[in-house]
C-alpha positions, -999 to +999 in steps of 0.1 A: +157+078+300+146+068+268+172+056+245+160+059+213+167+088+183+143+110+190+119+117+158+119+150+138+092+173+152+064+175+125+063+205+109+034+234+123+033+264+140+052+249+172+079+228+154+107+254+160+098+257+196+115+284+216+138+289+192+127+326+171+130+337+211+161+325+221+177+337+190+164+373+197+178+368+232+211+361+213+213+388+193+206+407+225+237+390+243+259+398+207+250+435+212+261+436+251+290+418+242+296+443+211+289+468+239+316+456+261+341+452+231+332+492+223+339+506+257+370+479+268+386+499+233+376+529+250+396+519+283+367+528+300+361+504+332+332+477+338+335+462+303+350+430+315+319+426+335+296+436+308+311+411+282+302+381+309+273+395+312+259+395+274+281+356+273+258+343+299+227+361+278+235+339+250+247+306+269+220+304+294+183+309+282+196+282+257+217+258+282+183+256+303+161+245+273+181+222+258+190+206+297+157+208+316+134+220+289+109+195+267+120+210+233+119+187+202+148+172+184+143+196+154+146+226+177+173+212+197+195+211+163+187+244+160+198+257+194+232+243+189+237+256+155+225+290+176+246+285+202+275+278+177+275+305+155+260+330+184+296+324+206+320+320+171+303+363+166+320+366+200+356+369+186+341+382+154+330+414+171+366+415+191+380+427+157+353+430+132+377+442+103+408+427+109+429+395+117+446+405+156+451+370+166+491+361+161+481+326+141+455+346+115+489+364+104+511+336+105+484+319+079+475+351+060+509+356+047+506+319+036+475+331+018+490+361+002+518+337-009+491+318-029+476+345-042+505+367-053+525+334-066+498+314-078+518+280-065+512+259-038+539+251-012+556+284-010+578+292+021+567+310+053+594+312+078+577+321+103+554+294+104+569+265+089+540+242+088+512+263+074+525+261+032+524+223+035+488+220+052+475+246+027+435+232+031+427+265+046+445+286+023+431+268-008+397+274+002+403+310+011+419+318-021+390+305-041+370+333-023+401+357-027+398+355-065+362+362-058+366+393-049+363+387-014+390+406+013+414+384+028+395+386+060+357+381+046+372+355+031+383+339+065+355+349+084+331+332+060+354+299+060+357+296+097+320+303+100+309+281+073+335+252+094+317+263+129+282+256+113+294+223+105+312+214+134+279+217+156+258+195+130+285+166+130+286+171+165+253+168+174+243+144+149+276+122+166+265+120+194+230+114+186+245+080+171+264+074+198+232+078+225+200+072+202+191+101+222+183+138+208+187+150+243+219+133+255+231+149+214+222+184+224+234+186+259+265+170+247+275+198+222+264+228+243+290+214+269+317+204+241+312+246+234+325+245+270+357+233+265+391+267+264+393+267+222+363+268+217+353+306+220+384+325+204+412+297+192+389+277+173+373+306+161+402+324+146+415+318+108+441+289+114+441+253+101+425+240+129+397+256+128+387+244+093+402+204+099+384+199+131+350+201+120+358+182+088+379+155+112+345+152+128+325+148+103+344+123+088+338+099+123+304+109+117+303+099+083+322+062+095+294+059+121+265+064+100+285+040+073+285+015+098+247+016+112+228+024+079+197+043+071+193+069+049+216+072+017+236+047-001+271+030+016+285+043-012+278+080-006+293+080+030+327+056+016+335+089-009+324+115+021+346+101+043+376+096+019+373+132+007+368+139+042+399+122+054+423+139+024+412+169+030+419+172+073+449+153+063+461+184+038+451+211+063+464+205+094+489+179+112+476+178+146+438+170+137+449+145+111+468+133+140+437+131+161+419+118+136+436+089+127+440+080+166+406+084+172+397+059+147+425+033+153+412+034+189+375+027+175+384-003+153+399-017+181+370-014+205+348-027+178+371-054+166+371-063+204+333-064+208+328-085+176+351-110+183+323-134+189+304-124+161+309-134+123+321-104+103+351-074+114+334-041+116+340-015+090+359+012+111+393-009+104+398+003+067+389+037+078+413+039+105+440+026+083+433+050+051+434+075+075+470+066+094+485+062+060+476+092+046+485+111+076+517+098+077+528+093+045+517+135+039+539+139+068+567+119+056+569+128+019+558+166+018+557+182+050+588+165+067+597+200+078+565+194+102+581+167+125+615+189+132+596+209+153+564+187+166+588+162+180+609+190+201+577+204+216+560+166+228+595+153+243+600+187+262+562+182+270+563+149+279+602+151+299+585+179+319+557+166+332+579+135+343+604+157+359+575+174+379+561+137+388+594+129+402+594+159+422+628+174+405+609+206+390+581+229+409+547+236+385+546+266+370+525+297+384+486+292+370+466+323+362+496+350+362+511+362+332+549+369+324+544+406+333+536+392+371+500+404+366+474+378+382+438+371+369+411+382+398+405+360+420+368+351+412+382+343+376+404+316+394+377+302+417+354+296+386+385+280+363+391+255+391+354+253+399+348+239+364+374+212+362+358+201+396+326+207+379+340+183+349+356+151+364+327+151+390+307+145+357+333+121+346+330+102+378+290+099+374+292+097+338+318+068+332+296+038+349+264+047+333+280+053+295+296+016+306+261-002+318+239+015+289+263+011+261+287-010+273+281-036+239+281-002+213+321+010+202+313+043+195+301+055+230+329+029+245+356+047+223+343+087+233+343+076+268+380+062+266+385+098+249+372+114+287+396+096+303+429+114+289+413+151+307+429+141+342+462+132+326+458+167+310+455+181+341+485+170+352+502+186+320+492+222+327+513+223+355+543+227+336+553+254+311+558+232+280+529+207+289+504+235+293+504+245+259+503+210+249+475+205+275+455+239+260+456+229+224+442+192+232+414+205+252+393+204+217+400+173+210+395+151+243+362+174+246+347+156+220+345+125+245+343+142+278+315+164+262+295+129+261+301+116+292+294+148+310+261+152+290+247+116+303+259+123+338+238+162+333+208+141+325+212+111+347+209+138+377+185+154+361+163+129+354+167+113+386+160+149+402+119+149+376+114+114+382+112+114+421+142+087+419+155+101+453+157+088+490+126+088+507+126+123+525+090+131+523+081+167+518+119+178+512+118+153+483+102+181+456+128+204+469+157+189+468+146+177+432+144+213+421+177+218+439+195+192+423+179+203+392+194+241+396+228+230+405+234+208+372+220+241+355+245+258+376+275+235+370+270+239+335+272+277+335+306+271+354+319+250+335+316+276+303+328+305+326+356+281+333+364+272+298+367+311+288+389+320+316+408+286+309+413+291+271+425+329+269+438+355+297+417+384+303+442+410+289+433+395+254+397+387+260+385+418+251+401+448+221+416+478+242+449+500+243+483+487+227+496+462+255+536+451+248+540+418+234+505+407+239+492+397+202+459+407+200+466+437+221+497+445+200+482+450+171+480+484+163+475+517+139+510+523+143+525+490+137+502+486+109+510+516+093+548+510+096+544+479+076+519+489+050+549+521+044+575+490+037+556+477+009+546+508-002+581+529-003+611+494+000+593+470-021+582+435-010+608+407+001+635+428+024+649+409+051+643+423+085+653+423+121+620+425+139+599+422+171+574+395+173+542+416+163+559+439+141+573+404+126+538+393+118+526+430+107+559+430+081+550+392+067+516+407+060+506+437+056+542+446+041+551+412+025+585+414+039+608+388+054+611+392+090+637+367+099+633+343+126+652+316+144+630+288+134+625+295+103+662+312+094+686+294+111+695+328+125+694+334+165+697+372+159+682+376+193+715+387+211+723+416+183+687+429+189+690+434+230+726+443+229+731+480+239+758+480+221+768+459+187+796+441+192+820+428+160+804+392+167+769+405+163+773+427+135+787+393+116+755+377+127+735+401+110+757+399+077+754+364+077+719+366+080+715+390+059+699+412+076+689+447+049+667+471+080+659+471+118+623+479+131+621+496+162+593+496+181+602+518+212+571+511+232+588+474+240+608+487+267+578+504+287+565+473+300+573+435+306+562+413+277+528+394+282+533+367+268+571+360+282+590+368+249+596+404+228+605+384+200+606+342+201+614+317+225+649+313+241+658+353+249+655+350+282+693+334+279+704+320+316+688+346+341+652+334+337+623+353+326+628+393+321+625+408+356+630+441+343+617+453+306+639+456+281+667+484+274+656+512+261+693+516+250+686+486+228+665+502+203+682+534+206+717+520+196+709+516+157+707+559+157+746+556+168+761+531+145+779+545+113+762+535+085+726+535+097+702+557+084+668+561+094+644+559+069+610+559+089+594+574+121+555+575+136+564+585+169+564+549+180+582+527+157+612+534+137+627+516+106+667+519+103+683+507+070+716+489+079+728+475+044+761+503+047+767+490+078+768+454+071+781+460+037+754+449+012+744+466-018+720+491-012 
């Protein structure tokens, strides 16, 4: 395999390649999808199957040119950037007017706190973190005051990010490798990995800091080996780089600073010998202080709850080690519904599918660039996927586990791309056993499966990184976030601003919570954010004289009902936050109708709102404030 950058295609009538076709074929797999997304609203069967259908449309015409095909490097660049953009349209045409996904909400009201307030560093209770990272938000707000909608505005940021998350990307790897091929292969398969199609793709900080984390490493790479532009340049792109994933969002800062402290010290180690330290170190230190020190000094409120989350992740997966816990149920949600079974042969078919390429992928990244940091340090990155393996198996560690898979792609992507081509190569080249006329056979065999394993392993990230009930828009599913969000819930909340005035404290669901923070600019109160557990006064059938104190401590001015809750188990394990399944386990029966229907009883209640399905009760008589 040749291991040199591969040069630019001149430019002529072929420089582009195959890639005005596969872009039509594209657009062609967006329409099925959009397809799909039409009749699955519809509730209309067979548009699950449809919407794999137009995925695979995009995916594989360009998956087989970029792995088996001869295309050039500048076409290559642009079949990623196609393949990018192509798959973030994917959850663009899921809801192509409106934020549905629960963290878009939880970092919209941030947004509308910005623009309303004009200040920085406002509160949001119901996401703690999001006024102190407020990268997103700032960039959104410029657009805001543009005249753009709240969500044009996020759906050109996140796309603007995508585009430049596939050009650090590829242009990483292609630094890493010397190799245009090895670059391309390794970004179609980083698309691969379970945030890449919808969580990465929504309006949320992470979205915007990981492409930026990435091109900063890029931008300390390209420091490092020279060539076009002056030191300089790349010194300020990778300090403005570094302050701004640092001010956006606490994980990928996180990452960021790890993934570089883990470079300097592979490069520190392979230049022992030599005369001079490499210049990763200073890097990796800006970028650790900063992280920290934005931690420490303005969002401190970050660590109270970052620190419960990893212990409880960590403590589980220990406990299950030990044998003193069982693993949690994969592929069923909390409503006891299962995914299909072909779903669950493809999810486990592509982690197969992935540390096979691990296994083949390791020894050759190790012979070929055994002497060069940056592959050394990506394939050190590959190694934490089996230990978060082990970490989906419990309840806390999964989530953990599901909101690293981005980040540890970004090595495994690499290692799995040289093993892809190592196979195939070996497959063109005739470097197989001596089997005489079987030989050209088995090469095209060979050849096909690595095609095939590729295609698995995307089917397998998509199933992997969201369950099928929220894959696609449909009918109002209970406590299932994108599926929650609804006319009715929307309209409830838009009538709060419109008739009570922004700011009223309320006792609320956890979709109606969201839909009150923003599209009413109320203040749904919540346990994390509050102090208030007011989770026992809301399932209660009937208010009892320690309840109602809880609500007049808390302050609590109206009560949204929403009295679909009680038709069906919630999806997602929780009708309003973590901890109400109290001692009996998870609900095994939805919740009492009787719950909802007890604030039409109470003396001093009054109803001030009704759409059939929701209901708003103002309690301020009954817990005595002013009205």
């Amino acid at each position: 395999m040749d291991t040199s950058v591969a040069r630019p295609a001149v430019a002529g009538p072929g420089a582009l390649g195959r890639l005005p076709v596969l872009s039509l074929v594209a657009a062609l797999g967006l329409l099925v999808i959009a397809v799909a997304d039409t009749l699955s609203r519809l509730d209309l069967p067979g548009a699950s199957i449809i919407w794999w259908v137009g995925l695979l449309v995009i995916v594989a015409p360009i998956g087989h040119r970029l792995l088996l095909g001869d295309a050039r490097r500048r076409e290559r660049v642009g079949l990623v950037v196609l393949a990018g953009l192509a798959l973030y349209m994917v959850k663009v045409l899921g809801s192509p007017d409106a934020f549905v996904m629960l963290d878009e909400s939880l970092h919209w009201a941030t947004l509308d706190d910005i623009v309303v307030s004009g200040r920085l560093f406002t509160t949001n209770n119901i996401l703690l973190a999001s006024p102190y990272y407020p990268g997103l938000e700032i960039a959104a707000d410029l657009l805001v005051r543009s005249g753009f909608s709240v969500w044009e505005a996020g759906v050109v940021i996140v796309g603007a990010a995508r585009l430049l998350m596939m050009l650090a990307l590829y242009l990483l790897y292609e630094q890493a490798s010397r190799d245009a091929r090895i670059a391309s292969v390794a970004v179609l398969v980083y698309a691969a990995n379970p945030g890449f199609l919808f969580f990465d793709a929504q309006f949320a900080y992470e979205s915007l800091a990981l492409p930026l984390a990435l091109f900063v490493v890029w931008c300390v790479q390209r420091r490092e080996t020279g060539g076009a532009g002056h030191p300089l340049s790349f010194t300020v792109a990778l300090l403005l780089g570094i302050a701004s994933v640092v001010v956006t969002h606490h994980i990928s800062a996180m990452a960021l600073s790890a993934f570089l402290v883990v470079w300097a010290v592979v490069d520190t180690l392979l230049r022992l010998r030599g005369t001079r330290t490499g210049g990763i170190v200073g890097p990796a230190v800006m970028s650790l202080i900063a992280t920290l020190a934005w931690m420490l000094y303005v969002a401190w409120v970050t660590v109270g709850y970052l620190v419960p989350a990893l212990s409880g992740a960590v403590d589980q997966v220990f406990t299950l080690i030990a044998g003193d816990e069982g693993s949690r149920e994969l592929f069923r949600s909390a409503t006891g519904v299962a995914a299909p079974m072909w779903e669950q042969v493809i999810a486990y078919g592509s982690v197969g599918v992935l540390v096979v390429a691990l296994l083949i992928g390791l020894p050759v990244v190790w012979r070929r660039w055994g002497r060069m940091s940056l592959p050394m340090t990506l394939a050190l990155v590959a190694l934490l996927y089996p230990a978060s393996l082990v970490a989906r198996l419990t309840a806390r560690g999964a989530e953990i586990a599901q909101r690293s898979a981005e980040f540890i792609f970004v090595g495994a992507a690499f290692v799995a791309a040289v093993a892809a081509l190592v196979v195939v190569d070996a497959a063109r080249e005739g470097r197989l056993p001596r089997l005489g006329a079987l030989r050209p056979r088995l090469s095209r065999m060979l050849a096909a499966g690595v095609m095939a394993g590729l295609i698995v392993l995307f089917m397998g990230g998509a199933i992997l990184g969201i369950a099928p009930w929220a894959r696609l828009p449909g009918p109002f599913l209970v406590s299932a976030d994108p599926r929650s969000v609804s006319p009715q819930g929307i309209d409830a909340a838009s009538w709060t601003l419109d008739s009570l005035g922004p700011g009223r404290r309320f006792l609320a669901d956890r979709t109606n919570r969201v839909l009150l923070a923003t599209y009413g600019r109320q203040h749904p109160i919540s346990a994390s954010g509050d102090g208030f557990n007011l989770r026992p006064a809301y399932f209660s059938t009937a208010l009892t004289p320690e309840e109602l104190d809880l609500l007049v401590r808390a302050g609590v001015d109206y009560v949204i009902a929403d009295f679909r809750l009680p038709t069906s188990l919630p999806y997602v394990g929780v009708y309003i936050e973590r901890g109400e399944q109290f001692t009996s386990g998870p609900w095994a029966s939805p919740m009492p109708e009787e719950a909802l229907a007890k604030w039409a009883t109470l003396p001093g209640v009054d109803q001030v709102y009704d759409n059939g399905a929701i209901r708003i009760f103002d309690i301020r008589r009954l817990t005595g404030r002013t009205r």
